[in-house]
VEXMAR-824383 format. One record per residue (C-alpha): residue number from 0; chain; x, z, y. Coordinates in steps of 0.2 Angstrom, whole numbers, plus 5000, padded with zeros to 4 digits. Example, Ala and Ser with C-alpha at 12.3 -4.5 7.8 and 13.67 -1.06 7.14 Angstrom:
REM residues 2
nr->0&kette->A&xx->5062&zz->5039&yy->4978
nr->1&kette->A&xx->5068&zz->5036&yy->4995
This chain:
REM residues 414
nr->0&kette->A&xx->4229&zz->4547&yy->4717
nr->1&kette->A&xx->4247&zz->4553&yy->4714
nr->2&kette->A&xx->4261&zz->4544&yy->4706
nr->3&kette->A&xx->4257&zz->4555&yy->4691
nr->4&kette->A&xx->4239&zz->4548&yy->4689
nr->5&kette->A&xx->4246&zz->4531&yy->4691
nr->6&kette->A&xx->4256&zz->4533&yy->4678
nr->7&kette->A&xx->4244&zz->4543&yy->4666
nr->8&kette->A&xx->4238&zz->4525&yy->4657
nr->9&kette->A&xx->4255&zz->4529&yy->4649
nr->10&kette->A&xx->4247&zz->4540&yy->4639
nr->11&kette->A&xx->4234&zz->4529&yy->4632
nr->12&kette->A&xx->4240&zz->4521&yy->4613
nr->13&kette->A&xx->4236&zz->4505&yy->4619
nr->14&kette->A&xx->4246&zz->4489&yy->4622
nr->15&kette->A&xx->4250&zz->4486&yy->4641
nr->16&kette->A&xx->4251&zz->4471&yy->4654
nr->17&kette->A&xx->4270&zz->4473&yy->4654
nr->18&kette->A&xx->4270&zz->4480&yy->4636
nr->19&kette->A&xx->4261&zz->4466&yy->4630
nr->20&kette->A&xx->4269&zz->4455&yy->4637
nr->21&kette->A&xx->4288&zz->4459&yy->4641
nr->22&kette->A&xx->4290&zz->4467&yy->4625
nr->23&kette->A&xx->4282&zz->4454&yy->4613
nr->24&kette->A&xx->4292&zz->4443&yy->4624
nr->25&kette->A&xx->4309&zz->4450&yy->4621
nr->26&kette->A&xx->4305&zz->4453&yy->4603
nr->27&kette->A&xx->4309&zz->4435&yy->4598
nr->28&kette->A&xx->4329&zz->4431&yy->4604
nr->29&kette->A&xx->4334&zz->4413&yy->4606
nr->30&kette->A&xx->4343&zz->4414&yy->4591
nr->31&kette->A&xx->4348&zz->4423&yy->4575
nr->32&kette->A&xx->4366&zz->4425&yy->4581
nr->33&kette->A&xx->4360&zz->4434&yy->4597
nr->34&kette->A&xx->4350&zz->4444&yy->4588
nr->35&kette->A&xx->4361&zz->4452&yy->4577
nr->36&kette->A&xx->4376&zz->4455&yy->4592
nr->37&kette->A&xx->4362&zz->4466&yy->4601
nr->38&kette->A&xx->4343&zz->4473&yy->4598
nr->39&kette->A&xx->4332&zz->4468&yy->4614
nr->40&kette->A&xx->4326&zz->4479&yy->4624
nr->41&kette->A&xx->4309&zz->4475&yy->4622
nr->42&kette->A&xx->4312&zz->4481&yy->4603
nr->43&kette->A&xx->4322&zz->4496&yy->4608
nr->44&kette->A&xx->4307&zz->4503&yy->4620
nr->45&kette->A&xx->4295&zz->4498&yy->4605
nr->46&kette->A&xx->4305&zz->4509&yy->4594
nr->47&kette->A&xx->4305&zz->4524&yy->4608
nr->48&kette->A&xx->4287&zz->4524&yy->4616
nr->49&kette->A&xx->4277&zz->4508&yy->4614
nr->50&kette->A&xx->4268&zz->4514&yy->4629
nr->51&kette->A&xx->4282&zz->4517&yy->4641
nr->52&kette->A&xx->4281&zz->4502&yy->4650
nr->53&kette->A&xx->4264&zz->4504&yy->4658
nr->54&kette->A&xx->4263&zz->4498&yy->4677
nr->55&kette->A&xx->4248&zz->4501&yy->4689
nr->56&kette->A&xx->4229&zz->4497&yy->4684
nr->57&kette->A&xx->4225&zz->4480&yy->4688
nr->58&kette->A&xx->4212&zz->4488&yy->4701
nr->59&kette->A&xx->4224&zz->4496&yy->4712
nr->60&kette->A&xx->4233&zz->4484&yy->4723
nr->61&kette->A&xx->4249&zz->4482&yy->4729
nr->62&kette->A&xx->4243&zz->4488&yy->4746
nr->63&kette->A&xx->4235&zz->4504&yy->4740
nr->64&kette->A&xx->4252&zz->4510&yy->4728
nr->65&kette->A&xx->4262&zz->4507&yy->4745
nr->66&kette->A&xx->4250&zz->4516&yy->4755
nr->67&kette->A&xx->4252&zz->4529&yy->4742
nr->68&kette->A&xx->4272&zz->4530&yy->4744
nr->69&kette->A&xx->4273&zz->4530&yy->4762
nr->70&kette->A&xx->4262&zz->4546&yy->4760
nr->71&kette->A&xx->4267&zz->4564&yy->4766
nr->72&kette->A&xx->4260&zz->4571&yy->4755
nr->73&kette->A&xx->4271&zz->4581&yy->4744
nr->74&kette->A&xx->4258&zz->4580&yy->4729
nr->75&kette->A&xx->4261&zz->4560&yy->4730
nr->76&kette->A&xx->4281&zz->4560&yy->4728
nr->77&kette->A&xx->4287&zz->4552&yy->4716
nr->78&kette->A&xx->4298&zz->4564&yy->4701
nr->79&kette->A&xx->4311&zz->4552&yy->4704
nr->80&kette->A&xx->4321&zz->4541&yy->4717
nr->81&kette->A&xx->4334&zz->4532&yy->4720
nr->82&kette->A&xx->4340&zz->4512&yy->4722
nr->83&kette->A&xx->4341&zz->4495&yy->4714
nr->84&kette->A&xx->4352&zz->4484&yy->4724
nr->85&kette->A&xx->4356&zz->4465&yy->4718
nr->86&kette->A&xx->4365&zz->4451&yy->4730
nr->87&kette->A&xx->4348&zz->4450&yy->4738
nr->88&kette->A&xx->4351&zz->4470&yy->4746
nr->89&kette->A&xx->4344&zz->4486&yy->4742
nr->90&kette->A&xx->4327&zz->4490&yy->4735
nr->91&kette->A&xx->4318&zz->4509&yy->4735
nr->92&kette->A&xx->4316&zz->4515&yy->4717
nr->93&kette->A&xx->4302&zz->4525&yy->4713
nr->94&kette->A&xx->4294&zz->4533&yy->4697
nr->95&kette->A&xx->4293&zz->4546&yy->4684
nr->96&kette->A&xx->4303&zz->4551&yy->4669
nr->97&kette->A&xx->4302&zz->4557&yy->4651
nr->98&kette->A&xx->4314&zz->4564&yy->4637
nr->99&kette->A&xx->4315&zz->4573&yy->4621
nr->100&kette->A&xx->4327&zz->4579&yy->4610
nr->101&kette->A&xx->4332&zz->4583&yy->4594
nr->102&kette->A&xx->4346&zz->4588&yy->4581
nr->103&kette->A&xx->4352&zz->4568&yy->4587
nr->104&kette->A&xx->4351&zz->4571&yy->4604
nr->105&kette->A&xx->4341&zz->4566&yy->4620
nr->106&kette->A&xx->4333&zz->4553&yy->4621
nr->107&kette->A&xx->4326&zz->4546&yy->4640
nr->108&kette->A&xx->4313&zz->4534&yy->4646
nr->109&kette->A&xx->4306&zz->4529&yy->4664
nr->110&kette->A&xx->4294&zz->4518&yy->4671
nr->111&kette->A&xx->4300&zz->4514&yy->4690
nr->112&kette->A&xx->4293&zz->4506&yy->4704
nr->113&kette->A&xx->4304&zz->4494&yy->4716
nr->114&kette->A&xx->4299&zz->4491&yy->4732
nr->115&kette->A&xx->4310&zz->4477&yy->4745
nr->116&kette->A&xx->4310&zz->4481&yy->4762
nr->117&kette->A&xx->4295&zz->4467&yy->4764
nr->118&kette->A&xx->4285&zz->4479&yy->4751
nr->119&kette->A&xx->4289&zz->4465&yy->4737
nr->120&kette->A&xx->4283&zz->4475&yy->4723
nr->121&kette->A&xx->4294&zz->4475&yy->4704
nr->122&kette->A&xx->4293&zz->4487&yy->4690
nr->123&kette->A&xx->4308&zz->4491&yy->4678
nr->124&kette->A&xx->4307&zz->4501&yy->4661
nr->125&kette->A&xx->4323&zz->4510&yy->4656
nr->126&kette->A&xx->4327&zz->4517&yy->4641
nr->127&kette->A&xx->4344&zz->4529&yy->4638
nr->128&kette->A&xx->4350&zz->4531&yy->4620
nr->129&kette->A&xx->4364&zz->4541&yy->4613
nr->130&kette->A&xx->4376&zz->4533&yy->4608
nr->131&kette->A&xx->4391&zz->4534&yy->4597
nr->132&kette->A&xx->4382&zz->4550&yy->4591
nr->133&kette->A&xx->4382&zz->4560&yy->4605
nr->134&kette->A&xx->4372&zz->4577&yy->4603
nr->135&kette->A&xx->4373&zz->4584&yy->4621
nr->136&kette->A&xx->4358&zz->4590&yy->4628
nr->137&kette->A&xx->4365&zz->4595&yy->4648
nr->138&kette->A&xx->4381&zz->4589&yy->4655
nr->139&kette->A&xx->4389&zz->4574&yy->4662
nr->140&kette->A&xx->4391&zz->4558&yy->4650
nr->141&kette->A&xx->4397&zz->4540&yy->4652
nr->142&kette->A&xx->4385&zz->4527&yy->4650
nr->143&kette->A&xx->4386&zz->4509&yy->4642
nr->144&kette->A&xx->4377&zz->4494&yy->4638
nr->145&kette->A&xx->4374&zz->4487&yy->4620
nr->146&kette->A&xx->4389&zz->4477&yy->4621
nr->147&kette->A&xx->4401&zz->4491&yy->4619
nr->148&kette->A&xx->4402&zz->4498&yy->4601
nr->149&kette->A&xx->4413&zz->4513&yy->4603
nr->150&kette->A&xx->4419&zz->4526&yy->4618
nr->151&kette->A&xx->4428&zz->4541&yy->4620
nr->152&kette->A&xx->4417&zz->4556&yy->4623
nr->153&kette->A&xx->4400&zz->4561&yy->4626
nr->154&kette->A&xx->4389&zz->4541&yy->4630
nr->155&kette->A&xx->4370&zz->4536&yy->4631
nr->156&kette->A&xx->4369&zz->4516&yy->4630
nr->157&kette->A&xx->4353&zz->4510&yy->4644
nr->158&kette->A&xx->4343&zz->4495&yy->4643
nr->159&kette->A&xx->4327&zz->4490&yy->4649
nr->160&kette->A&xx->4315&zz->4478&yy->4656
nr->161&kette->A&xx->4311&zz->4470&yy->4674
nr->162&kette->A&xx->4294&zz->4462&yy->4678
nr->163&kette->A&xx->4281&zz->4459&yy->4690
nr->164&kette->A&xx->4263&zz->4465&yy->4685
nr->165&kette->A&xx->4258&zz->4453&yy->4671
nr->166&kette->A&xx->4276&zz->4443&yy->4668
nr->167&kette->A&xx->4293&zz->4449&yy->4662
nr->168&kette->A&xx->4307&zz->4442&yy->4674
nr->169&kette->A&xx->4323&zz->4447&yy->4664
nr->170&kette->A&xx->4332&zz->4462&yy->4653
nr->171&kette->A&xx->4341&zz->4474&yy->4659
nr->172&kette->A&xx->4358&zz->4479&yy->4654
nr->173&kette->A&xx->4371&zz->4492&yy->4659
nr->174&kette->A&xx->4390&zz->4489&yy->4657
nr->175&kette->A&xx->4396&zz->4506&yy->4665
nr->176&kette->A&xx->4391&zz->4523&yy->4673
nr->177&kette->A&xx->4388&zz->4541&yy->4672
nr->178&kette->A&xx->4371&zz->4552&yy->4668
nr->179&kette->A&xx->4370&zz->4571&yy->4673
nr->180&kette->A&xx->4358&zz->4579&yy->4666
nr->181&kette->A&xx->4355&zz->4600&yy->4668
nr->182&kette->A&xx->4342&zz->4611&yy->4659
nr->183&kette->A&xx->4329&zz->4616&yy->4672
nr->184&kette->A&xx->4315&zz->4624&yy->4662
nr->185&kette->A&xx->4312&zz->4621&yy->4643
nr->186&kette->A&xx->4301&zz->4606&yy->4646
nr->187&kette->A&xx->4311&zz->4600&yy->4662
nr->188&kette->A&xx->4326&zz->4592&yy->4664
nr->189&kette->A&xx->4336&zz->4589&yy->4681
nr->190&kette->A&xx->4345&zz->4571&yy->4681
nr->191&kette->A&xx->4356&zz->4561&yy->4692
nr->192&kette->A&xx->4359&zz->4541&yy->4685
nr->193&kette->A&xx->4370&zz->4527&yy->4692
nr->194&kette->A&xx->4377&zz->4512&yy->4685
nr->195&kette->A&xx->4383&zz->4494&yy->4686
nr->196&kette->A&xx->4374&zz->4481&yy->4675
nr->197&kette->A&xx->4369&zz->4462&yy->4674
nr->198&kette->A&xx->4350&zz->4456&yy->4671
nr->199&kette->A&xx->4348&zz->4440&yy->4657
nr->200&kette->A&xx->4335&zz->4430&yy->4657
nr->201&kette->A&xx->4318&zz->4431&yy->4646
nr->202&kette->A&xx->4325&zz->4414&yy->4638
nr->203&kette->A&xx->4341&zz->4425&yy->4635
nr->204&kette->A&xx->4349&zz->4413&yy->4647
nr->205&kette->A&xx->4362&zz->4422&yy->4662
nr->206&kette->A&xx->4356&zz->4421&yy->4679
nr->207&kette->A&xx->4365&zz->4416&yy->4692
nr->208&kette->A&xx->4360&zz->4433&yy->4703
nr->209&kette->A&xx->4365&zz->4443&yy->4687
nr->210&kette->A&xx->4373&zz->4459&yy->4693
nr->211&kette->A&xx->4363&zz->4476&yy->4699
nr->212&kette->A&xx->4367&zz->4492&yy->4700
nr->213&kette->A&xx->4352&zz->4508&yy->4701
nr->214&kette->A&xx->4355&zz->4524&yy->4706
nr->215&kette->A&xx->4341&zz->4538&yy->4702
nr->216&kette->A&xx->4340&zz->4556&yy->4703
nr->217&kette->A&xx->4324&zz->4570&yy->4703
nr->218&kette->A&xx->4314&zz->4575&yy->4686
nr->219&kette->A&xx->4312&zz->4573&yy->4669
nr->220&kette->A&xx->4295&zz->4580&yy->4659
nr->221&kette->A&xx->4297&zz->4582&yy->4639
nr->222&kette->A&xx->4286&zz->4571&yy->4629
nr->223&kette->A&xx->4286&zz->4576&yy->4611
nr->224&kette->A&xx->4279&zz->4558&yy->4605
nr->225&kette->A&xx->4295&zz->4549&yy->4611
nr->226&kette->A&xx->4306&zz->4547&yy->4595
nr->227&kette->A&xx->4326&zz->4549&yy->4597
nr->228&kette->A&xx->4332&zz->4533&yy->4593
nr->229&kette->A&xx->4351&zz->4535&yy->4591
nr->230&kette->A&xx->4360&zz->4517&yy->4596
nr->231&kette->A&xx->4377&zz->4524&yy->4587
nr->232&kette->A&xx->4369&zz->4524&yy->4569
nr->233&kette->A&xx->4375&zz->4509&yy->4557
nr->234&kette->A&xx->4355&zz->4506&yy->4553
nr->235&kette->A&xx->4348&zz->4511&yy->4571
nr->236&kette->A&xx->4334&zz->4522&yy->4564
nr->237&kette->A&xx->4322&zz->4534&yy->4571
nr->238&kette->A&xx->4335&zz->4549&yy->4569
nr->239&kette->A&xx->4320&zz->4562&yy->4574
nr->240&kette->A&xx->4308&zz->4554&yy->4561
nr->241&kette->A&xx->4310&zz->4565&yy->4542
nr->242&kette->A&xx->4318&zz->4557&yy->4528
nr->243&kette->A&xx->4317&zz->4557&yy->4511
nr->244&kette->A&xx->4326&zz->4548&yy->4496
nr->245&kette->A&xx->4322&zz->4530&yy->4490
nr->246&kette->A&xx->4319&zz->4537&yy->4473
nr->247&kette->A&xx->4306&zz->4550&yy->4480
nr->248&kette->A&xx->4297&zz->4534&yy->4491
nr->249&kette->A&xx->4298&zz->4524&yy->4476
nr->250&kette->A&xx->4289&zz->4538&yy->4467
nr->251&kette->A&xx->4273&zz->4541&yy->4479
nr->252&kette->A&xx->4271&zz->4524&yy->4480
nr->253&kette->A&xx->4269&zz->4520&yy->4460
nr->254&kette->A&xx->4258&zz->4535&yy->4462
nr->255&kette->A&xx->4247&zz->4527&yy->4476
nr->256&kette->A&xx->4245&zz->4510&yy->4467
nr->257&kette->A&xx->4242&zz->4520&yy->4450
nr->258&kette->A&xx->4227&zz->4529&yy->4460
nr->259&kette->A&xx->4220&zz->4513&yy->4466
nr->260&kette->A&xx->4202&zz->4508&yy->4457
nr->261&kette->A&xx->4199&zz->4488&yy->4460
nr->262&kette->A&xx->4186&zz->4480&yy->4451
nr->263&kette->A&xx->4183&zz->4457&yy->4453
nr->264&kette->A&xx->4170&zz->4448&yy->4447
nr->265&kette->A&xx->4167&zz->4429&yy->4449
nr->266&kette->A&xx->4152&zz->4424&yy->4460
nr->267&kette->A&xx->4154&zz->4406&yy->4462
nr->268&kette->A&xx->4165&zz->4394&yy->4452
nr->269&kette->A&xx->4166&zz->4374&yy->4454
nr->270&kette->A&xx->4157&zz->4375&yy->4437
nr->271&kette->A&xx->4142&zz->4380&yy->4443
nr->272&kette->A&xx->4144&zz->4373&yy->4462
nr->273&kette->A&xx->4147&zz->4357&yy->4469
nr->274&kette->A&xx->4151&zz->4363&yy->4486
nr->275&kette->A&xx->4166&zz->4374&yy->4479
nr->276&kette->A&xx->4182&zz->4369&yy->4473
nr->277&kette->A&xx->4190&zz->4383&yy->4469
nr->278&kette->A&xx->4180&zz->4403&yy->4463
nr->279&kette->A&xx->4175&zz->4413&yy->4475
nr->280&kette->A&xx->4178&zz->4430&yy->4470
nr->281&kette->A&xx->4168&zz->4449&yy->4477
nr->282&kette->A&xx->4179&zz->4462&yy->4475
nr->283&kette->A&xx->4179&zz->4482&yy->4478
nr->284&kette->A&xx->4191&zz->4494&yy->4476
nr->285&kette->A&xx->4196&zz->4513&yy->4480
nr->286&kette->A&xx->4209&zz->4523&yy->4486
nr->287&kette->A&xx->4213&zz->4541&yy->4479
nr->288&kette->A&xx->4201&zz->4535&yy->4465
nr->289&kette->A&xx->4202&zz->4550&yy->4454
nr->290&kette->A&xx->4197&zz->4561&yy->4470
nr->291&kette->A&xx->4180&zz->4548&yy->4473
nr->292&kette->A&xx->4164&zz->4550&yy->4468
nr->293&kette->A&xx->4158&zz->4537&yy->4452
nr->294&kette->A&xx->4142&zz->4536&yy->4461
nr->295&kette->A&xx->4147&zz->4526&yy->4475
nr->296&kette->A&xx->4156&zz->4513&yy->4467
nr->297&kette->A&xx->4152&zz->4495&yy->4474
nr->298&kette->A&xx->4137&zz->4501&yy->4479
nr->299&kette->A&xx->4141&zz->4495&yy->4498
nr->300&kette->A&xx->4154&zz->4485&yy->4502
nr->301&kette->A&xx->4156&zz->4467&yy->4499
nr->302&kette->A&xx->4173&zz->4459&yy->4500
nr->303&kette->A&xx->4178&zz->4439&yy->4495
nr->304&kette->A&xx->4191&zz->4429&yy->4490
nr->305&kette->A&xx->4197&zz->4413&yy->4481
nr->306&kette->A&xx->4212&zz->4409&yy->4473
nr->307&kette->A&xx->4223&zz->4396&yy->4478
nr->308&kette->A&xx->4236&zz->4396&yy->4467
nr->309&kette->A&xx->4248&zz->4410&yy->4468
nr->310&kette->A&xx->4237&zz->4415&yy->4486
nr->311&kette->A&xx->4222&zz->4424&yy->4488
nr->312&kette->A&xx->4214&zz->4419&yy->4503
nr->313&kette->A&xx->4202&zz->4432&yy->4509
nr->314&kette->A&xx->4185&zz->4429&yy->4520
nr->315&kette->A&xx->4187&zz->4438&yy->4535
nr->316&kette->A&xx->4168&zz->4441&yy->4541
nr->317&kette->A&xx->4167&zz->4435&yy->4559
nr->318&kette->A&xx->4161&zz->4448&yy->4573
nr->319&kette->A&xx->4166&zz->4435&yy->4588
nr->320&kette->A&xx->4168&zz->4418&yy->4590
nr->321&kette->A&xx->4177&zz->4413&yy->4574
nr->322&kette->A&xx->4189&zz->4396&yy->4569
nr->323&kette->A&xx->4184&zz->4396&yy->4549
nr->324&kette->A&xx->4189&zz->4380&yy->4545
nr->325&kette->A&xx->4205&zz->4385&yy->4537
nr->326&kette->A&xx->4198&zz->4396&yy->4524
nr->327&kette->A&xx->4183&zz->4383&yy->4522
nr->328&kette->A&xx->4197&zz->4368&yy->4521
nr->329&kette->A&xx->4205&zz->4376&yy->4505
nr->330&kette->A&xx->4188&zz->4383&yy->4497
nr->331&kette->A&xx->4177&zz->4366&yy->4499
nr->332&kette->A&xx->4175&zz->4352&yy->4487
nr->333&kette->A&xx->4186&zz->4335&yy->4493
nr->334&kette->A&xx->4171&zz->4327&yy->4490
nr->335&kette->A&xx->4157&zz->4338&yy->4496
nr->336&kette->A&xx->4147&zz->4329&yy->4508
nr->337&kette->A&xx->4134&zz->4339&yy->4517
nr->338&kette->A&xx->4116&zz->4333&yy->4520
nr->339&kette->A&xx->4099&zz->4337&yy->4520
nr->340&kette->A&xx->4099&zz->4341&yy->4501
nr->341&kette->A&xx->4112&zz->4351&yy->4500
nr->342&kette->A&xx->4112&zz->4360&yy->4516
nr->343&kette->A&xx->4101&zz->4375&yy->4511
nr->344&kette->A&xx->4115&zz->4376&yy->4496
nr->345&kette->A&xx->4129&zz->4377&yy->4509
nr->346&kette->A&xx->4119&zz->4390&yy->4519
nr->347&kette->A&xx->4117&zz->4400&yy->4503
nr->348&kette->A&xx->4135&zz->4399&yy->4502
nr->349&kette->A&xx->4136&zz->4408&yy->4520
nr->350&kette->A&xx->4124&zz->4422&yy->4515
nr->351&kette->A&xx->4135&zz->4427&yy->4500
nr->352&kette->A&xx->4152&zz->4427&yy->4509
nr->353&kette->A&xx->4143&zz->4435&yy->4525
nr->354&kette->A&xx->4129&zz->4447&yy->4516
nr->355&kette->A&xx->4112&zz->4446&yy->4517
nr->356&kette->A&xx->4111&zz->4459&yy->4533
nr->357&kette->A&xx->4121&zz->4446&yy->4543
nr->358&kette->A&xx->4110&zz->4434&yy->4544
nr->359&kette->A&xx->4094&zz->4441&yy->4553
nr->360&kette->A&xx->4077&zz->4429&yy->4546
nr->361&kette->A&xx->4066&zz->4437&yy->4558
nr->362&kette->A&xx->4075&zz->4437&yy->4574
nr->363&kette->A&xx->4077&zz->4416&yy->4570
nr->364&kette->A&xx->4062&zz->4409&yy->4580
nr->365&kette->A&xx->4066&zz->4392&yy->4576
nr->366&kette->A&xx->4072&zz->4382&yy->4561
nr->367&kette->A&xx->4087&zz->4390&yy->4553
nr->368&kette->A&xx->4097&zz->4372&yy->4550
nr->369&kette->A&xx->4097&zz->4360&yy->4563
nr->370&kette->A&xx->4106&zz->4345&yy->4561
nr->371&kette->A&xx->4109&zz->4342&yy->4577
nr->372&kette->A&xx->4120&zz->4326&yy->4578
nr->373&kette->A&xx->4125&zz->4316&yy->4563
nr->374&kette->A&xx->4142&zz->4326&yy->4563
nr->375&kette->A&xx->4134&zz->4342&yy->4568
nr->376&kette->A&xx->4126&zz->4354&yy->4557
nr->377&kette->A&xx->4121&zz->4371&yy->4567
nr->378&kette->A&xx->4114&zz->4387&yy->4552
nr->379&kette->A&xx->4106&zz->4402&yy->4565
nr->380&kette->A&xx->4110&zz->4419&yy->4560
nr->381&kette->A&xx->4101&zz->4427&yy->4571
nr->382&kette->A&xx->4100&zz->4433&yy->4590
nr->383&kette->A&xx->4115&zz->4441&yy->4602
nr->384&kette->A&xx->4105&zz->4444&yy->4619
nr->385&kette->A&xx->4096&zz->4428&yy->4624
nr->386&kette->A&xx->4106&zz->4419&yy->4612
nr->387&kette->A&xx->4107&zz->4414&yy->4595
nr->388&kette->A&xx->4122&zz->4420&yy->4583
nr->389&kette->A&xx->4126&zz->4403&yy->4570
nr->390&kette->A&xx->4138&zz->4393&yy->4560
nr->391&kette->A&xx->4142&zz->4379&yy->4567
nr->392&kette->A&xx->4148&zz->4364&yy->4554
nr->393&kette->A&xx->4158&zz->4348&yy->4561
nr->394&kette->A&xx->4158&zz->4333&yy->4549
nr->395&kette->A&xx->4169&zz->4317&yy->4550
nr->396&kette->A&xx->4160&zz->4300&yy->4549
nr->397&kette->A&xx->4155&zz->4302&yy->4531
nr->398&kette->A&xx->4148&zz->4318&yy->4531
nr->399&kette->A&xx->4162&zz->4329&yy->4524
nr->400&kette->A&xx->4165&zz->4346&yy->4534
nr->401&kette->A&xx->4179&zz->4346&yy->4546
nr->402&kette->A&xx->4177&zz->4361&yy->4555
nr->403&kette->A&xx->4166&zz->4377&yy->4553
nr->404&kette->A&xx->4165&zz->4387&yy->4568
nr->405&kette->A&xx->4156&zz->4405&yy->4568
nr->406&kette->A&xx->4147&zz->4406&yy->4588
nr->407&kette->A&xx->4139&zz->4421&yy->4594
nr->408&kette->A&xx->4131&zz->4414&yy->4608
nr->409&kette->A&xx->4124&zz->4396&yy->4602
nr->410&kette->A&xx->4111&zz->4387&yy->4614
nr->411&kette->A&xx->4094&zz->4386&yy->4606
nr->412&kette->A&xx->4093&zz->4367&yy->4599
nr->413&kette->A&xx->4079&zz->4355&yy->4592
């Protein structure tokens, strides 16, 4: 497998390891006052290519990707080259790049691989923004970190991430260098990078090993889903996205709501309920009404809520192991104490929020309420493999619900 095939996961619109992690990580600064002196990286690589920061398939091990750079093969080099060095010496910088441009400018990302001389393995995503509104597509231009605001001359600002595998181990910030960048074909671009930076700490905290410096030449390939993202713009917006005027975006959207066909009807209130105290509500609606078909209407889909107040709090019908005791807290009666009497009521109460198809009689080849402790009520829904799918009720010592799981595999019981 090539670097390139390593890399192709990139392509997928899913959340990595690193992008799952790092980024989310980032995304929250220790305080506000940080936050507004500089965006973090994390969110900056978000706003560029959420899938940028993609390292290796957990499958392939750290032997197999060094076994792969050692290789002759010229199909297996890298696009890209260079060094990281920190006070702890030099590390081999491999990986591939990316870039696209607009009326704003170029925008850059890459996903590297580091490697120590005792085949430590570290990955660093980097992302190079104009800044200051620089438009240039080839040339030679200064780079800067997020701390400078303004600079003479043709300037990208570069920040990015460093982690292992599964765990971010700081942000990476440049304070001054160069970038050459010369048009090689109309979806390649030559490069050369170096600069002197500083690495902060996940918790925003310096380090006390904070200063780097990379160097990287080869190969960048256009990617026309990477948004140009200009750092040099009061509101930092997407500057390849179109615009339009507020008043045009207030306009469609009165015209979405005013197309939008809901229809409510009560389906449970306290008044005709013990186990309720609050109306539980089924509720359909339609979007690009005046486009649908009459025929359909709430014929299918059955959605619920009640009211609490100013909030309506929605049933979300489980598909996996499920915590329901929150929306049951607010919906059940203080008082409601469940029991052999009422527990067929309750589990009517199930089958309207869940729908009749969810719960499978004739799959259930056992009773369908067990009380299987004194504070433990278990209503089958039917089967999941060899194992039953059920609500799972937890009472306190009077028998008031506590806690109503939803389980899809539950142990047959008696």
């Amino acid at each position: 497998m090539s670097l390139s095939g390593i890399s192709s996961i990139r392509n997928r619109r899913a959340a990595s390891l690193m992008g799952a992690g790092l980024l989310v990580a980032v995304a929250s600064p220790a305080s506000a006052s940080e936050f507004e002196e500089r965006m973090p990286p994390g969110m900056l690589i978000e706003m560029v290519d959420p899938t940028l920061c993609s390292p290796p398939p957990e499958d392939m091990s750290d032997a197999e990707i060094i076994t792969m750079l050692d290789s002759d093969d010229p199909d297996m080099a890298p696009p890209i080259a260079g060094v990281w060095e920190r006070e702890d010496g030099p590390w081999r910088a491999y990986g591939q790049g990316w870039f696209n441009d607009s009326s704003s400018g170029l925008i850059v990302g890459t996903m590297l691989m580091l490697r120590s001389d005792s085949d430590e393995l570290h990955y660093l995503c980097l992302v190079l923004s104009p800044h200051n509104e620089t438009s240039m597509l080839e040339g030679e231009a200064a780079v800067v970190g997020p701390d400078v605001e303004t600079i003479d001359g043709d300037t990208f600002m570069a920040m990015g991430m460093l982690g292992e595998r599964q765990e971010g181990l700081a942000e990476v910030l440049a304070e001054t260098g160069s970038v050459h960048f010369e048009q090689a074909t109309e979806d390649t671009l030559e490069w050369s990078l170096s600069f002197d930076g500083r690495l902060v700490g996940m918790d925003e905290q310096p380090l006390e090993d904070a200063a780097m410096s990379l160097t990287l030449e080869g190969e960048l390939s256009r990617d026309v889903s990477m948004r140009v993202v200009d750092w040099g713009r009061d509101d930092l917006v997407d500057a390849s996205a179109p615009s339009v005027s507020e008043e045009e975006i207030a306009e469609v959207e009165a015209l979405f709501r005013d197309d939008i066909r809901l229809e409510v009807e009560p389906v449970l209130t306290p008044d005709s309920s013990e186990i309720v105290q609050r109306s539980v509500y089924r509720y359909d609606y339609d979007t690009f009404a005046s486009r649908s078909d009459d025929s359909g209407w709430r014929s299918t889909r059955e959605y619920f809520f009640y009211r609490d107040g100013e909030q309506l709090v929605p049933f979300q019908r489980p598909s996996s192991d499920t915590d329901l005791s929150r929306f049951f807290d607010g919906l059940l009666a203080p008082d409601f104490v469940i029991d052999e009497a009422n527990a067929d009521d309750f589990r009517a109460l199930l089958i309207t929020l869940t729908g009749e198809d969810f719960f499978e009689e004739e799959d259930v080849q056992l009773d369908n309420i067990v009380n299987f402790r004194p504070d433990e009520w278990i209503f089958f829904t039917g089967t999941f493999f060899d194992y039953y799918k059920a609500f799972v009720v937890y009472t306190d010592d009077d028998g008031r619900p506590e806690k109503v799981l939803y389980r899809l595999k539950q142990q047959e019981v008696s």
